[in-house]
mmCIF file as gemmi writes it, N, C-alpha and C atoms, coordinates in Angstrom:
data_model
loop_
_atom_site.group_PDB
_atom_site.id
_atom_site.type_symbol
_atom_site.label_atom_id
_atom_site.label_alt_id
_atom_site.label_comp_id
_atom_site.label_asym_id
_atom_site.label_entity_id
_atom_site.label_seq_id
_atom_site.pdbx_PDB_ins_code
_atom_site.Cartn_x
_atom_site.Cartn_y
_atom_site.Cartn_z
_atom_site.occupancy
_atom_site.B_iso_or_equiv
_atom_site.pdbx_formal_charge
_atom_site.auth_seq_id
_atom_site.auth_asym_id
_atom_site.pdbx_PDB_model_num
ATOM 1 N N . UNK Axp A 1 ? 118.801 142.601 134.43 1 0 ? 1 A 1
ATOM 2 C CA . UNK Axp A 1 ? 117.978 141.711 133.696 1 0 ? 1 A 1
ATOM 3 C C . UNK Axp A 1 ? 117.992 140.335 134.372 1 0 ? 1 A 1
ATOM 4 N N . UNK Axp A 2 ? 116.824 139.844 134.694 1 0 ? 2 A 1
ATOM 5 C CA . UNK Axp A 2 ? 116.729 138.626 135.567 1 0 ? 2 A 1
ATOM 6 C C . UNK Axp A 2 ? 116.574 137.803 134.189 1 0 ? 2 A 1
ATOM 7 N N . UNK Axp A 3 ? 116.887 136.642 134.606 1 0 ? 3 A 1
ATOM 8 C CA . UNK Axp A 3 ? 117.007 135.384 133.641 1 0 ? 3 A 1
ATOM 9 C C . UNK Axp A 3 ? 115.806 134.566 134.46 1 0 ? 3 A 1
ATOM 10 N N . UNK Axp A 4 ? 114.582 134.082 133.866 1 0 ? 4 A 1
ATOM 11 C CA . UNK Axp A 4 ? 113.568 133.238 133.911 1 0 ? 4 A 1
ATOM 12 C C . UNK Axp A 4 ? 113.381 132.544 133.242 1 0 ? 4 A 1
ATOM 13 N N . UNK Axp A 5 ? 113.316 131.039 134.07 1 0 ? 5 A 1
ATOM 14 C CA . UNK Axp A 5 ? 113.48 129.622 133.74 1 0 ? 5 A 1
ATOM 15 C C . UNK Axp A 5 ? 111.751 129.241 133.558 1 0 ? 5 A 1
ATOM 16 N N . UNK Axp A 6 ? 111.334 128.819 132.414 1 0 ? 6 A 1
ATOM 17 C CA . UNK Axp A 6 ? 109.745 128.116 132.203 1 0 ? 6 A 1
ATOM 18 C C . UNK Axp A 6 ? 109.57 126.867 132.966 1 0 ? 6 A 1
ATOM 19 N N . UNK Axp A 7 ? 108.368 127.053 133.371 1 0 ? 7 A 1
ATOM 20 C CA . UNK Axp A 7 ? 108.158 125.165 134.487 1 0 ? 7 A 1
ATOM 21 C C . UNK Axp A 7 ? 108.166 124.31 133.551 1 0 ? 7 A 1
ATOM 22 N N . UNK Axp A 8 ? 108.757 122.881 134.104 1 0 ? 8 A 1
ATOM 23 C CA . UNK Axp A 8 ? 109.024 122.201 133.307 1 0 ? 8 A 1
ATOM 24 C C . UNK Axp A 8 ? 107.94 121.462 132.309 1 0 ? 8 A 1
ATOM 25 N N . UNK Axp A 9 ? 106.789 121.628 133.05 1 0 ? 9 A 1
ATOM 26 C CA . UNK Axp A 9 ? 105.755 121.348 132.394 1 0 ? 9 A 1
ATOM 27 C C . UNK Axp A 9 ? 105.865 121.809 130.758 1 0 ? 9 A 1
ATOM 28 N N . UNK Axp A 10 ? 105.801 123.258 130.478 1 0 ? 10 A 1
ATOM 29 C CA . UNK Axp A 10 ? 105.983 123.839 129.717 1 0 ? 10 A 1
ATOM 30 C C . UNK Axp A 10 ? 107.367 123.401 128.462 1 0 ? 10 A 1
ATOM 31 N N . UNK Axp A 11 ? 107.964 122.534 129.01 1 0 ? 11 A 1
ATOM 32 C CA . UNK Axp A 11 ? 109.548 122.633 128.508 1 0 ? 11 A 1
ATOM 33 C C . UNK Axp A 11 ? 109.1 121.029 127.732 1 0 ? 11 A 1
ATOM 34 N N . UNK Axp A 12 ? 108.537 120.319 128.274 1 0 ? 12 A 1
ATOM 35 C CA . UNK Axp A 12 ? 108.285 119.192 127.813 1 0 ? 12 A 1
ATOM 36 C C . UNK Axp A 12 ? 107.028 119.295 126.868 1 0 ? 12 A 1
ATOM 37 N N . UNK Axp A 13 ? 106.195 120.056 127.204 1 0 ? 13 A 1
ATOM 38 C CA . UNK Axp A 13 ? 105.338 120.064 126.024 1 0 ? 13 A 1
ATOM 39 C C . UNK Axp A 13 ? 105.681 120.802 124.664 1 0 ? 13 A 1
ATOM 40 N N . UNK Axp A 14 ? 106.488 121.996 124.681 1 0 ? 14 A 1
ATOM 41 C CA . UNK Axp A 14 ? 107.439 122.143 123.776 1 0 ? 14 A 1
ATOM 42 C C . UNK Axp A 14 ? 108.691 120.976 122.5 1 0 ? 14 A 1
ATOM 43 N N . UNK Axp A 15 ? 108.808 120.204 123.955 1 0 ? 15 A 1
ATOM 44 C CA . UNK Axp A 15 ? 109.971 119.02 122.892 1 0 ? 15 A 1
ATOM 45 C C . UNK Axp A 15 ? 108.561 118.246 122.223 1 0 ? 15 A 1
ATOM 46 N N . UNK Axp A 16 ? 108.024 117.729 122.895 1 0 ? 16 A 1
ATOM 47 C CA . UNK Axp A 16 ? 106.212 116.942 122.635 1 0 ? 16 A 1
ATOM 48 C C . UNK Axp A 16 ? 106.002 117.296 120.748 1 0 ? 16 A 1
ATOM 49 N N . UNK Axp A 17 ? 105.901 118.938 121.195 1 0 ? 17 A 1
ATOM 50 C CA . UNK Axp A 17 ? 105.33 119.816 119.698 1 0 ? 17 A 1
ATOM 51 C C . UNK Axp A 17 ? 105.542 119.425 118.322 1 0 ? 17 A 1
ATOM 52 N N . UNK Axp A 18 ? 107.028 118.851 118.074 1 0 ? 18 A 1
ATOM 53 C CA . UNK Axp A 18 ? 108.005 118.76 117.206 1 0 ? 18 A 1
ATOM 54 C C . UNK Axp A 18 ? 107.674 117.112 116.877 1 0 ? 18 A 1
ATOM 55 N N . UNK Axp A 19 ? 107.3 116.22 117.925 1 0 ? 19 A 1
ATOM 56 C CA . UNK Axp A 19 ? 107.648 114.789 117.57 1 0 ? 19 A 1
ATOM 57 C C . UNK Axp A 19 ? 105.984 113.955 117.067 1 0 ? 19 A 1
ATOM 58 N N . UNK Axp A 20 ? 106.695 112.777 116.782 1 0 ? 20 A 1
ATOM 59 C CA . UNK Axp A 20 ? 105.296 112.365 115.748 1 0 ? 20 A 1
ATOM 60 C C . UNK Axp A 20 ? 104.922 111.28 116.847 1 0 ? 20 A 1
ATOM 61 N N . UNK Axp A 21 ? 103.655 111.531 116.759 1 0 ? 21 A 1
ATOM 62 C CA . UNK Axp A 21 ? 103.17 110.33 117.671 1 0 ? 21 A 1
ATOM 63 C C . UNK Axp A 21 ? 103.885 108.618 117.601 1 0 ? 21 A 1
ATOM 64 N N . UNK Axp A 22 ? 103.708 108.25 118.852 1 0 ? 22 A 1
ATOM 65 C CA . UNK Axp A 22 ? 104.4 106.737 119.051 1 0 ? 22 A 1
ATOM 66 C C . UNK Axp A 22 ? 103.568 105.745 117.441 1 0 ? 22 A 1
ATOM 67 N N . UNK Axp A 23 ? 104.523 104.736 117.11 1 0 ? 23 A 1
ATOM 68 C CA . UNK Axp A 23 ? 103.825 104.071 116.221 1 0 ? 23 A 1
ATOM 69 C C . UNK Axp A 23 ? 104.435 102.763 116.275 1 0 ? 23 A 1
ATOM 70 N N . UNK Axp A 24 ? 104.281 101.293 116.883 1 0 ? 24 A 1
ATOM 71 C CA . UNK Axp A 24 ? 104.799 100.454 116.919 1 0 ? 24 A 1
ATOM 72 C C . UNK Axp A 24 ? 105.565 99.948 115.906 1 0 ? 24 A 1
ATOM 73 N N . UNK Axp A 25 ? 104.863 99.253 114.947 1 0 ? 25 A 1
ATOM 74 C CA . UNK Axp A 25 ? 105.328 99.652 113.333 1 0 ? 25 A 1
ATOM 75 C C . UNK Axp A 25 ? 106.311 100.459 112.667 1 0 ? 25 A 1
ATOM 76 N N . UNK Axp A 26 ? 106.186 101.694 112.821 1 0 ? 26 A 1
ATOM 77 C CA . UNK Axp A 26 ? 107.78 102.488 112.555 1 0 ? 26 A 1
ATOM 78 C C . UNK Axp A 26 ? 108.977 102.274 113.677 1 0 ? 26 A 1
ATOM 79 N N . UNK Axp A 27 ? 108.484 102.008 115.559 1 0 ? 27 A 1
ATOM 80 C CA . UNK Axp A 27 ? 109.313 101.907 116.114 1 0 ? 27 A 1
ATOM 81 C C . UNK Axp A 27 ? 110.293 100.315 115.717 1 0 ? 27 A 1
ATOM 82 N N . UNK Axp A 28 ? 109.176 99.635 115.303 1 0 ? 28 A 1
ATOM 83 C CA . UNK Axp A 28 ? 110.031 98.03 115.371 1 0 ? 28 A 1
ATOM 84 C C . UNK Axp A 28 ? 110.719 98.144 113.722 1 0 ? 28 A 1
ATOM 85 N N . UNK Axp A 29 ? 110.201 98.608 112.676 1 0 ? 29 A 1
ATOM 86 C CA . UNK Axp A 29 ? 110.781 98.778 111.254 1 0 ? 29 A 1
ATOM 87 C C . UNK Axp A 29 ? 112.203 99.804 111.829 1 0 ? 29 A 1
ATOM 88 N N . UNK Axp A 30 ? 112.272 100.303 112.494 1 0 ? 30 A 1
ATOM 89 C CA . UNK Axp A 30 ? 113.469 101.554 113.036 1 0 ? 30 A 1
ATOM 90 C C . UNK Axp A 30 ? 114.469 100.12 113.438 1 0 ? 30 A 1
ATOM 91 N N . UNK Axp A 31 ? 114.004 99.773 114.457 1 0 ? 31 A 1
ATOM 92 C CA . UNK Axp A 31 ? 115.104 98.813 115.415 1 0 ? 31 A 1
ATOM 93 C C . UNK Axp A 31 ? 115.569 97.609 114.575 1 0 ? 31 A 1
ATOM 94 N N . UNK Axp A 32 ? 114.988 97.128 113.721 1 0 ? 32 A 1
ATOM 95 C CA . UNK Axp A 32 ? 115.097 96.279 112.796 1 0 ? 32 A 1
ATOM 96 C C . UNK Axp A 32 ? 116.035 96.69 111.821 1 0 ? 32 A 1
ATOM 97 N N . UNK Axp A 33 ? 115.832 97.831 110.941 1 0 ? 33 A 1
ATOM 98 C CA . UNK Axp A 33 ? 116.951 98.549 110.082 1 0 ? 33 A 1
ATOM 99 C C . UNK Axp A 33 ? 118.098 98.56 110.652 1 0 ? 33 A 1
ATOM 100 N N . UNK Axp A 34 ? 118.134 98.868 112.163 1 0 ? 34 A 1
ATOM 101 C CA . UNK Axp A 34 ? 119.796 99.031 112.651 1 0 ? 34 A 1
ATOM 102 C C . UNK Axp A 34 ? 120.382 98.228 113.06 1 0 ? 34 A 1
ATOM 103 N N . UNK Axp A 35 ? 119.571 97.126 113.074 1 0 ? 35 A 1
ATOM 104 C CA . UNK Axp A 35 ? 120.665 95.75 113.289 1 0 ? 35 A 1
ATOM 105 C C . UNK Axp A 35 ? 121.117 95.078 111.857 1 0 ? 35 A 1
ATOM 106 N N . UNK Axp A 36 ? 122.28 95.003 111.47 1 0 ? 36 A 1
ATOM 107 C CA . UNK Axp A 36 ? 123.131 94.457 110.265 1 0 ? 36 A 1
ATOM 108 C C . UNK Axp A 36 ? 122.876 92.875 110.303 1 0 ? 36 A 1
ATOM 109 N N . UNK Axp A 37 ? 122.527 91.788 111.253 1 0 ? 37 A 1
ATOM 110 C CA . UNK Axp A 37 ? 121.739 90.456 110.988 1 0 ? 37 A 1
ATOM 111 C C . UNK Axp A 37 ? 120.509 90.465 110.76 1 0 ? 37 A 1
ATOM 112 N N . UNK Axp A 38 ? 119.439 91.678 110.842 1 0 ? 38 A 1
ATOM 113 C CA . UNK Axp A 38 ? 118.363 91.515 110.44 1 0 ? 38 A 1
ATOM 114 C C . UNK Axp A 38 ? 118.156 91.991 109.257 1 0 ? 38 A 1
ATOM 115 N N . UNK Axp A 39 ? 119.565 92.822 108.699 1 0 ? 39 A 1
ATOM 116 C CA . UNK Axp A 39 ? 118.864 93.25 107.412 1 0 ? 39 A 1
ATOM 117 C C . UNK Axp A 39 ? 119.455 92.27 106.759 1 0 ? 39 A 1
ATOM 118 N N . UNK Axp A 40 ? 120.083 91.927 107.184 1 0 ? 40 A 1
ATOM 119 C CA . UNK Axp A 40 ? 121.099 90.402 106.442 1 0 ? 40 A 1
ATOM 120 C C . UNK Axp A 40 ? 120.41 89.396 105.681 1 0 ? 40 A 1
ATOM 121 N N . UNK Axp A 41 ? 119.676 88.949 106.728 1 0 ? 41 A 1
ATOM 122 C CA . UNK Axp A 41 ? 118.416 87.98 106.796 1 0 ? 41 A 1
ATOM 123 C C . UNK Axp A 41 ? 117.485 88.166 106.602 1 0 ? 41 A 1
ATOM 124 N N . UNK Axp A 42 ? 117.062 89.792 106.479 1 0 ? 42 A 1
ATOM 125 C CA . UNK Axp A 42 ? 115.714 89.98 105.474 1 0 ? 42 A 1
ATOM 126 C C . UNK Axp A 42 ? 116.019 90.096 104.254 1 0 ? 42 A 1
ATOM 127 N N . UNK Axp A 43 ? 117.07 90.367 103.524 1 0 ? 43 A 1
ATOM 128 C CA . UNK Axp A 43 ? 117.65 90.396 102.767 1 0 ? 43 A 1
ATOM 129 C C . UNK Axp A 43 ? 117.924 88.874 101.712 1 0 ? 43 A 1
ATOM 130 N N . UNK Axp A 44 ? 118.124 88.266 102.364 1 0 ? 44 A 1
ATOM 131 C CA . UNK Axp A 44 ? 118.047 86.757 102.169 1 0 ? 44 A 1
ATOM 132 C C . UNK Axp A 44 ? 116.633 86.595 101.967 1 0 ? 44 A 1
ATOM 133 N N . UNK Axp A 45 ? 116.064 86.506 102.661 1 0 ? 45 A 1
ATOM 134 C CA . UNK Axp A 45 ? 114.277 86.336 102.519 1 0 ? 45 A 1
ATOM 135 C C . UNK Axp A 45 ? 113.614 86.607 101.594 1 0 ? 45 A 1
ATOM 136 N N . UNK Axp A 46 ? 114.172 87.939 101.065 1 0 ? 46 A 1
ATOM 137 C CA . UNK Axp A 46 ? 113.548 88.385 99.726 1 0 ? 46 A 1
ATOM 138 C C . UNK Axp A 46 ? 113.995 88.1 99.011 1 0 ? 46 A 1
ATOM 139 N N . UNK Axp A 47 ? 115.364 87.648 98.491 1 0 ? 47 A 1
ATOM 140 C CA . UNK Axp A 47 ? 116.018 87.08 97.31 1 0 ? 47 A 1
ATOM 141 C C . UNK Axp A 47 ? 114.788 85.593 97.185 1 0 ? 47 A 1
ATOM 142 N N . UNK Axp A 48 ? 114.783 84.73 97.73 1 0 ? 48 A 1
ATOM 143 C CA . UNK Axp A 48 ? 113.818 83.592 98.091 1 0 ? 48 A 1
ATOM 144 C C . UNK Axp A 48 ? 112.299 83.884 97.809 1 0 ? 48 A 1
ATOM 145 N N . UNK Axp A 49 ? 112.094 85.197 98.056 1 0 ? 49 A 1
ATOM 146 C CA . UNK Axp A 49 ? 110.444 85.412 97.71 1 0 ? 49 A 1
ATOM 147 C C . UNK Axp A 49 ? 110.351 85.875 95.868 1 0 ? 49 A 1
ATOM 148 N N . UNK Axp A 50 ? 111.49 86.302 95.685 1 0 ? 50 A 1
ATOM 149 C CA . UNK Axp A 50 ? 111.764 87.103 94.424 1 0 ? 50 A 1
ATOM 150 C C . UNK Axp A 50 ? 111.913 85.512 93.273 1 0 ? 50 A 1
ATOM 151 N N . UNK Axp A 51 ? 112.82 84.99 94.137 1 0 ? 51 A 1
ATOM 152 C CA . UNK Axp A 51 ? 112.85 83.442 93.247 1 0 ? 51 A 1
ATOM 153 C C . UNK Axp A 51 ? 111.675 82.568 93.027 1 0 ? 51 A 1
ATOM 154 N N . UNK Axp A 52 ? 110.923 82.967 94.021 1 0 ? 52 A 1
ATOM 155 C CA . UNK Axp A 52 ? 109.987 81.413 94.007 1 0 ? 52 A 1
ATOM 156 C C . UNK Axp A 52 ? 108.714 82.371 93.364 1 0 ? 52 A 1
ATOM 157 N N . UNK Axp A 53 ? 108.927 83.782 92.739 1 0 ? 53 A 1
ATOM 158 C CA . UNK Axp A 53 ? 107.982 84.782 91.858 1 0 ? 53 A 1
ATOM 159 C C . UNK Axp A 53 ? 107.924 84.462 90.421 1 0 ? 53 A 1
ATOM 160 N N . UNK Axp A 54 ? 109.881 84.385 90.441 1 0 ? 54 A 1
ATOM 161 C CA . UNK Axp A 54 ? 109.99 84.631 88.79 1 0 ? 54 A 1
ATOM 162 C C . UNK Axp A 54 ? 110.633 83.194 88.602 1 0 ? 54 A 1
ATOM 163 N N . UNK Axp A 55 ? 110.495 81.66 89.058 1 0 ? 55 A 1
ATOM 164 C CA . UNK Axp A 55 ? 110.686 80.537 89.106 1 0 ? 55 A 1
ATOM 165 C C . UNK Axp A 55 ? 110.38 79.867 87.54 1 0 ? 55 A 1
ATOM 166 N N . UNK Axp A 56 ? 109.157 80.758 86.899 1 0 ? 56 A 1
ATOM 167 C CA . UNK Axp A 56 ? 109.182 80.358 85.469 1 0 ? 56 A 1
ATOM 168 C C . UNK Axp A 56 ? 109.857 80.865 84.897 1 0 ? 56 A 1
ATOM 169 N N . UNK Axp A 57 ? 110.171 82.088 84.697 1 0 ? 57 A 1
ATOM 170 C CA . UNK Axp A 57 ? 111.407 82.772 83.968 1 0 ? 57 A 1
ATOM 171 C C . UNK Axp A 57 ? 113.116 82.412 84.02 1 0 ? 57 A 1
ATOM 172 N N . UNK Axp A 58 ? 112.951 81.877 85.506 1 0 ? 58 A 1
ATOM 173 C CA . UNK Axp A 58 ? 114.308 81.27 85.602 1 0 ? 58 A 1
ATOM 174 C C . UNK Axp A 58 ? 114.512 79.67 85.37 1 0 ? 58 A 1
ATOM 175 N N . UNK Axp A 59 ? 113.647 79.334 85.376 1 0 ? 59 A 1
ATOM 176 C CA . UNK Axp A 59 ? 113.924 77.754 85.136 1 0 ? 59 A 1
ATOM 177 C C . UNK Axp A 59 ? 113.838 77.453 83.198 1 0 ? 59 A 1
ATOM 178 N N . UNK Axp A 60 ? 114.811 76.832 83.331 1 0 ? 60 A 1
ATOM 179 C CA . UNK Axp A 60 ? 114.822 76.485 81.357 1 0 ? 60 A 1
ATOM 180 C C . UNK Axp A 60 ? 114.495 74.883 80.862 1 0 ? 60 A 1
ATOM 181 N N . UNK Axp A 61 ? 113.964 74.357 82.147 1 0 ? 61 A 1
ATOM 182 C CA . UNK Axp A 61 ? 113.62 72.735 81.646 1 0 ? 61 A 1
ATOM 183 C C . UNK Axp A 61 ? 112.438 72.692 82.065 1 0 ? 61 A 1
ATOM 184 N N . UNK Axp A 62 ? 111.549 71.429 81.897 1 0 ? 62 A 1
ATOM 185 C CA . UNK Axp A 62 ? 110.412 71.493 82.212 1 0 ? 62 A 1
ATOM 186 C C . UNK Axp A 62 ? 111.062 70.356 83.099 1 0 ? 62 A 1
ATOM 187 N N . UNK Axp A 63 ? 110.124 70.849 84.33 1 0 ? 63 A 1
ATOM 188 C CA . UNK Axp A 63 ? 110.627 69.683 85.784 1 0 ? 63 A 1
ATOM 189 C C . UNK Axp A 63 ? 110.178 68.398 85.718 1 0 ? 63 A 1
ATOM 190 N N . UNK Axp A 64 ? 109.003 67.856 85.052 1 0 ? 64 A 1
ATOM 191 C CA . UNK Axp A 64 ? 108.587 66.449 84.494 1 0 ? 64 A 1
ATOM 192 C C . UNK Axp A 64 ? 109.555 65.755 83.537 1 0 ? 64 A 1
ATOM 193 N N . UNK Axp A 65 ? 110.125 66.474 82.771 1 0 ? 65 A 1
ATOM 194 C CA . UNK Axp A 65 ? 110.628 65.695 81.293 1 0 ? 65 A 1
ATOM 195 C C . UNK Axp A 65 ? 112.012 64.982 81.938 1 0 ? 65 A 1
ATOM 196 N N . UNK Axp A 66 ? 112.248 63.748 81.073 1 0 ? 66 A 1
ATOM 197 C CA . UNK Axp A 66 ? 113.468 63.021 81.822 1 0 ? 66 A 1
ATOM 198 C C . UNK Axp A 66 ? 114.716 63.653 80.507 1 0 ? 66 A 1
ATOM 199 N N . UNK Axp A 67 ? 115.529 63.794 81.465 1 0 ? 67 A 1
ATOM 200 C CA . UNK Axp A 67 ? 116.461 64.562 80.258 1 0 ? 67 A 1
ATOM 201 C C . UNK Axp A 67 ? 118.288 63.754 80.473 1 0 ? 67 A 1
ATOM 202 N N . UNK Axp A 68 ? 118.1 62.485 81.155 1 0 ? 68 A 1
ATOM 203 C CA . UNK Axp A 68 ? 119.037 61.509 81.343 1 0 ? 68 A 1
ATOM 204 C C . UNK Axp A 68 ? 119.197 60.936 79.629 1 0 ? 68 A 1
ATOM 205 N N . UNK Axp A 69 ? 119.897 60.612 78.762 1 0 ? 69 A 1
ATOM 206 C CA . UNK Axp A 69 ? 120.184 60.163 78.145 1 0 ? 69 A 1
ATOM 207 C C . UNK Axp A 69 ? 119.523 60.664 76.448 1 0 ? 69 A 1
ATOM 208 N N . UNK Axp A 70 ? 119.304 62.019 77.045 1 0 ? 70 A 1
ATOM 209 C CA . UNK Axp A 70 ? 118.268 62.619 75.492 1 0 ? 70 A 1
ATOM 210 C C . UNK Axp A 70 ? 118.902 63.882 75.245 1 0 ? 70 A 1
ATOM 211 N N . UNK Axp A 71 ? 119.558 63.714 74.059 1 0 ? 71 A 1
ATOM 212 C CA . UNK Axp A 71 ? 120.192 65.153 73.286 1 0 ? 71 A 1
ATOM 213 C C . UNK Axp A 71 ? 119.838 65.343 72.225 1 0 ? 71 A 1
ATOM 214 N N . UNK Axp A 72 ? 119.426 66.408 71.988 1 0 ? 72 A 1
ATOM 215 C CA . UNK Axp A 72 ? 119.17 67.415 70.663 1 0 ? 72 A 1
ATOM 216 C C . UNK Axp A 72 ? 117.551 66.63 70.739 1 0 ? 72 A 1
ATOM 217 N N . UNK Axp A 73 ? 116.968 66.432 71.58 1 0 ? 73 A 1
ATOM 218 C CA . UNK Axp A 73 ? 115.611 65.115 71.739 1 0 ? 73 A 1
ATOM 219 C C . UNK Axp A 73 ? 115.395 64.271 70.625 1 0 ? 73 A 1
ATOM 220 N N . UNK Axp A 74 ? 116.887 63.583 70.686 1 0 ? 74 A 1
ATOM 221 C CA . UNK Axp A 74 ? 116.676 62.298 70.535 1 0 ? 74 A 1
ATOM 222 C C . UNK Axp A 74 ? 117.481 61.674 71.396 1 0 ? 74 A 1
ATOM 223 N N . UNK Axp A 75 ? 116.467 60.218 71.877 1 0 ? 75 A 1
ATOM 224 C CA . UNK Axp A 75 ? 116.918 59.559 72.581 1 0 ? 75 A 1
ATOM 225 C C . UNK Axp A 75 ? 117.998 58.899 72.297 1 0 ? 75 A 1
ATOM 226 N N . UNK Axp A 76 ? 119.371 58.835 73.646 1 0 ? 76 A 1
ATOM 227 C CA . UNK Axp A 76 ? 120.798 57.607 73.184 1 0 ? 76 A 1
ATOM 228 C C . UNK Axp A 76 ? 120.219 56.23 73.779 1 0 ? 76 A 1
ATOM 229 N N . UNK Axp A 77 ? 120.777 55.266 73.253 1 0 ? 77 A 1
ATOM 230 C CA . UNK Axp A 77 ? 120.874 54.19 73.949 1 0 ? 77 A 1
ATOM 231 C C . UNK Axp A 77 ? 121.782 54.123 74.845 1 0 ? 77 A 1
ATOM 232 N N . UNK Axp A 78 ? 122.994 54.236 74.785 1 0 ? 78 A 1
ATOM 233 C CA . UNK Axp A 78 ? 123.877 54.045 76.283 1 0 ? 78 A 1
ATOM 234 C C . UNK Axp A 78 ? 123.83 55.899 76.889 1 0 ? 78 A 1
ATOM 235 N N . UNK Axp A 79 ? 123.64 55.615 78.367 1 0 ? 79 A 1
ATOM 236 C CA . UNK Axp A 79 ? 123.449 56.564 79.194 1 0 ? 79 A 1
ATOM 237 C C . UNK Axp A 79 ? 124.97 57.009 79.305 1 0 ? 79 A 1
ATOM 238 N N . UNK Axp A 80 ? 124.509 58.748 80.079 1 0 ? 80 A 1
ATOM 239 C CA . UNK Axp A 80 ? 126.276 58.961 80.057 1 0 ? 80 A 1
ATOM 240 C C . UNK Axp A 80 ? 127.041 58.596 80.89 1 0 ? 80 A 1
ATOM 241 N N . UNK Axp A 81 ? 128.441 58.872 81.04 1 0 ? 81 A 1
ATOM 242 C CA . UNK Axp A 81 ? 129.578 58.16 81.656 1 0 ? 81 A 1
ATOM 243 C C . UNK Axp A 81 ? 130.648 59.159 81.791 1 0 ? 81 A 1
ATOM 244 N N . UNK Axp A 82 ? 131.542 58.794 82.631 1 0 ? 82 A 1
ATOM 245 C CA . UNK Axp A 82 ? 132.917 59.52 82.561 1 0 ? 82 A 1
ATOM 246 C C . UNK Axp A 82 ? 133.66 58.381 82.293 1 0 ? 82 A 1
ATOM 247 N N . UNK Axp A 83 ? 134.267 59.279 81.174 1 0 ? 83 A 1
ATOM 248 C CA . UNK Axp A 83 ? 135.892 58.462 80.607 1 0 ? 83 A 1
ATOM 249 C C . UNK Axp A 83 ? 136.896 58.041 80.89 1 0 ? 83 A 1
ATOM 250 N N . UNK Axp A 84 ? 137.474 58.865 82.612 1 0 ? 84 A 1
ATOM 251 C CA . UNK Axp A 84 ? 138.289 58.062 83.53 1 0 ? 84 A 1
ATOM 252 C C . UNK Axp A 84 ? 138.23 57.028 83.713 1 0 ? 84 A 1
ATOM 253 N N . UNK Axp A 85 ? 136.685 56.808 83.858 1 0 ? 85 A 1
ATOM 254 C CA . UNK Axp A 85 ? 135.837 55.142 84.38 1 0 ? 85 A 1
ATOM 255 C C . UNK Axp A 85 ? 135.639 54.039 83.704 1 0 ? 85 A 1
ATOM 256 N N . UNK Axp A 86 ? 136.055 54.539 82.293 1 0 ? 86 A 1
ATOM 257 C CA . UNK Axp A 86 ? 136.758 53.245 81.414 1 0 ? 86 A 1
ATOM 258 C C . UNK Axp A 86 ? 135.691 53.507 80.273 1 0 ? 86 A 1
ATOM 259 N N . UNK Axp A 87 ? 134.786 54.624 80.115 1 0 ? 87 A 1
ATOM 260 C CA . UNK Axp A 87 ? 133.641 54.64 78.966 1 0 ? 87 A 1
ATOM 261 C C . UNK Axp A 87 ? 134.46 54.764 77.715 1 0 ? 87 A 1
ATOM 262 N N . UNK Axp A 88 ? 133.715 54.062 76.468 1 0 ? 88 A 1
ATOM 263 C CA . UNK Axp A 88 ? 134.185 55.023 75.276 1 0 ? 88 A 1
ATOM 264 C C . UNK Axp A 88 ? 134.648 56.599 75.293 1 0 ? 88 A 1
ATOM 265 N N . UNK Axp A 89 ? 135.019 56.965 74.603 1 0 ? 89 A 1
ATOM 266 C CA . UNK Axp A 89 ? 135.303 58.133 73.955 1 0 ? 89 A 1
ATOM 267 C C . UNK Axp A 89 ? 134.54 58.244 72.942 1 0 ? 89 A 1
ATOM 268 N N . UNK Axp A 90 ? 133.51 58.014 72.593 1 0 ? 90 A 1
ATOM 269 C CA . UNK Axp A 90 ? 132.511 58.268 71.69 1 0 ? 90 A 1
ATOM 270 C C . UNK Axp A 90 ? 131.14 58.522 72.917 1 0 ? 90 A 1
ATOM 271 N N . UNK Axp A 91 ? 130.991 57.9 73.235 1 0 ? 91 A 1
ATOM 272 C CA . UNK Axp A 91 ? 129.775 57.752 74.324 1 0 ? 91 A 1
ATOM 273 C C . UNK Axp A 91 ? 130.137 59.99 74.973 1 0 ? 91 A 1
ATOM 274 N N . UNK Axp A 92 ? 128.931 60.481 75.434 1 0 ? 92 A 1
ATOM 275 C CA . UNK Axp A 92 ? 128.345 61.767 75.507 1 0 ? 92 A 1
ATOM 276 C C . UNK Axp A 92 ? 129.598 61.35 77.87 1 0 ? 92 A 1
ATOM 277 N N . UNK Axp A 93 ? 130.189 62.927 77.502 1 0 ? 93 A 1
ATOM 278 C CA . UNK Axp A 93 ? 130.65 62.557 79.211 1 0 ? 93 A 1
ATOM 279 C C . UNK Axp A 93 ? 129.607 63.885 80.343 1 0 ? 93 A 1
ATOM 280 N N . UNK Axp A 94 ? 129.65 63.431 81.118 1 0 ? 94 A 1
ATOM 281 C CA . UNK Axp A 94 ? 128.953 63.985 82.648 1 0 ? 94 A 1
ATOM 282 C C . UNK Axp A 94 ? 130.061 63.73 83.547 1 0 ? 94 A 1
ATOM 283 N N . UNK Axp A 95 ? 130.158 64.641 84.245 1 0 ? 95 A 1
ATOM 284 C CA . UNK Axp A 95 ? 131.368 64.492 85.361 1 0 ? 95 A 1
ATOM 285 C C . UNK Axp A 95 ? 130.304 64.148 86.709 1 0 ? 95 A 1
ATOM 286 N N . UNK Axp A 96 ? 128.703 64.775 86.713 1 0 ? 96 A 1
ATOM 287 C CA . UNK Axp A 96 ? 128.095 64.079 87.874 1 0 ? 96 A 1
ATOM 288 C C . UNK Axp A 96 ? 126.95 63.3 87.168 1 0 ? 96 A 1
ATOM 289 N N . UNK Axp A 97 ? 127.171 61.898 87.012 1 0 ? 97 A 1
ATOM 290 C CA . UNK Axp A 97 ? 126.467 61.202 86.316 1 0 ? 97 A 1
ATOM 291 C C . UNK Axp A 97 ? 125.891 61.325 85.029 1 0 ? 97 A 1
């Protein structure tokens, strides 16, 4: 029994059969997935696109209103203070202003 080898022609259009045509797009989405700084950083990207989506749902003040020296909305007369810094102890405290 002789053993016969197919031309290679044949051998390559065989592997060919099985594979999906070239697609830039899946090749660069491929190379992209396997690097761990790009998914890092796309990853990041979308947290940021996801925030600046649901920016009304997450925000609980209205960004115009001045909210320095106004509780329960009514306005104080003395603004707040920290108590280290020599304020009353009655006066409302803020540790950053």
């Amino acid at each position: 029994m002789a053993l016969t080898v197919p031309p290679a022609s044949e051998l390559a259009e065989d592997a060919m059969a099985g594979a999906r045509p070239a697609s830039i797009w899946r090749d660069t989405l491929g190379n992209l997935l396997r690097q761990r700084n790009a998914v890092f950083g796309g990853s990041i990207l979308l947290f940021f696109v996801a925030v600046a989506f649901l920016a009304d749902l997450i925000a609980t003040h209205d960004p115009d209103a001045i909210l320095i020296g106004v509780e329960d909305g009514v306005k104080k007369l003395a603004s707040p203070c920290i108590h280290l810094l020599g304020c009353a102890e009655t006066q409302t405290q803020h540790y950053f202003g």
